[in-house]
N, C-alpha and C positions, 0 to 999 in steps of 0.2 A: 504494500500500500504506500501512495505517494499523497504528499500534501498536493491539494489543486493551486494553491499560487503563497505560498509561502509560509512560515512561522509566525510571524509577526502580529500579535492580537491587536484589536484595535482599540484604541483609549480615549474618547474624548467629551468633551459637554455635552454632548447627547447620552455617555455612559463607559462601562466596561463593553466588552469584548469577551469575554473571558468565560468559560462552560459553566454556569451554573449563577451567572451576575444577576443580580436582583433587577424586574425590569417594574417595578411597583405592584403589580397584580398579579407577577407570573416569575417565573424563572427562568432565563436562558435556556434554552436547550442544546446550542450548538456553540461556534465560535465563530467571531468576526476576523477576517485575516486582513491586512491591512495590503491594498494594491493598487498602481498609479491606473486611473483609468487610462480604459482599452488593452490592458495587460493580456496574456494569455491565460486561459481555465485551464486545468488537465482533468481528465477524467483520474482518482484514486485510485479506483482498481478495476479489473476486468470486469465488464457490466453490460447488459443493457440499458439503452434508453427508455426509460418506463413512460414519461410525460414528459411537457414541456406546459409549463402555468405560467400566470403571474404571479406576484407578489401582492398587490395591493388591488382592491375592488376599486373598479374605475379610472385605473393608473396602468395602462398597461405598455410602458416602457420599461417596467423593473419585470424582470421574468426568473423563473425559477425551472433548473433541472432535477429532473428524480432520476436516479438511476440505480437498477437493480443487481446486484452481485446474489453471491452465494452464504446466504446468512444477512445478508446485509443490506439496506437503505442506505443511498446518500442521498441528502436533496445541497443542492446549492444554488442560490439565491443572488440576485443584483447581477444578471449574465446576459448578455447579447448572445443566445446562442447559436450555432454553426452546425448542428446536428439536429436530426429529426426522431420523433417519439419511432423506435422499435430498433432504432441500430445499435448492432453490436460493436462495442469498442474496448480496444487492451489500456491498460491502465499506462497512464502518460500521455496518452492521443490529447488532441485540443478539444475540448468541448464548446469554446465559445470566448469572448471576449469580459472581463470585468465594466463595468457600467460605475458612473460618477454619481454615489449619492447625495451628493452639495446639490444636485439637479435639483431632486423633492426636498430635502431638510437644510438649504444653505451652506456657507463655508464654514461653520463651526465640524460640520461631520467629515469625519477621515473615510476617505474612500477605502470600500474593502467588500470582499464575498463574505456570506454568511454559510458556515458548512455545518450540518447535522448529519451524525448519524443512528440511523435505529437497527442494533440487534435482536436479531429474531430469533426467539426461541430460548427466552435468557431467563430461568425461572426467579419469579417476581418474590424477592425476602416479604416483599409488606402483605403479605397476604399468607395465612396460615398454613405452614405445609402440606396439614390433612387434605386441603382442597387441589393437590398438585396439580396447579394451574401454573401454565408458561404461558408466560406473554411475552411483548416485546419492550426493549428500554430502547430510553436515547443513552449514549455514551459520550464520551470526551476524544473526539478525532485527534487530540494532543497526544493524549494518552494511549490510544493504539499507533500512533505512531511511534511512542516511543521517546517522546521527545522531552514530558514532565512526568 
């Protein structure tokens, strides 16, 4: 597995970056990577293309890719993508270009992708063993990478 455009979390008056940062109502799920717009995307790991969304209802310049591995969801966020819903890609390919979020939120926000990912099949602590129920988590893409 490869990072899709670098380490770098993003920090700034809009907030953390960072897997798990407080967003007032909700929690992080993913991480913000910090990248000069029009950068390059890479696809993580060998995947299909599952979808191609947006990001925000009504806004449909920020788009988001979902892409399917084995065990594995990635969606990644703020992308001009270059790829269509059902192709099959190796991990490194380009998925698409990084998008300027200062467009929607002004020059206080650091440009960057937003990466999540959800393992499947990952049995859930919060719920009582007796019921051996698996479900899926989001994880810390830092953390499988390897890198905190």
């Amino acid at each position: 597995m490869r990072s899709p455009a670098g380490i770098t979390i993003r920090n700034d008056a809009h907030g953390e970056g960072r897997f798990g940062a407080s967003r007032k109502t909700r929690t992080h799920i993913g991480v913000d990577l910090d990248t000069l717009p029009k950068s390059y995307v890479y696809a993580p790991i060998d995947c299909t293309v599952k979808r191609i969304g947006t990001c925000y209802v009504g806004d449909p310049r920020f788009k988001l890719i979902e892409l399917h591995g084995k065990c594995q969801i990635h969606r990644i966020l703020y992308v001009n993508p270059n790829v269509i819903a059902g192709a099959h890609l190796s991990e490194g390919d380009v998925i698409g270009r990084s998008l300027d979020l200062r467009d929607k939120y002004g020059p206080a926000m650091v440009p960057h992708i937003h990466w999540e990912i959800i393992v499947m099949g990952i049995e859930n602590r919060h719920i009582p063993a007796s019921s051996n129920y698996i479900s899926s988590v989001y994880v810390n893409p830092l953390e499988l990478l390897g890198v905190i």
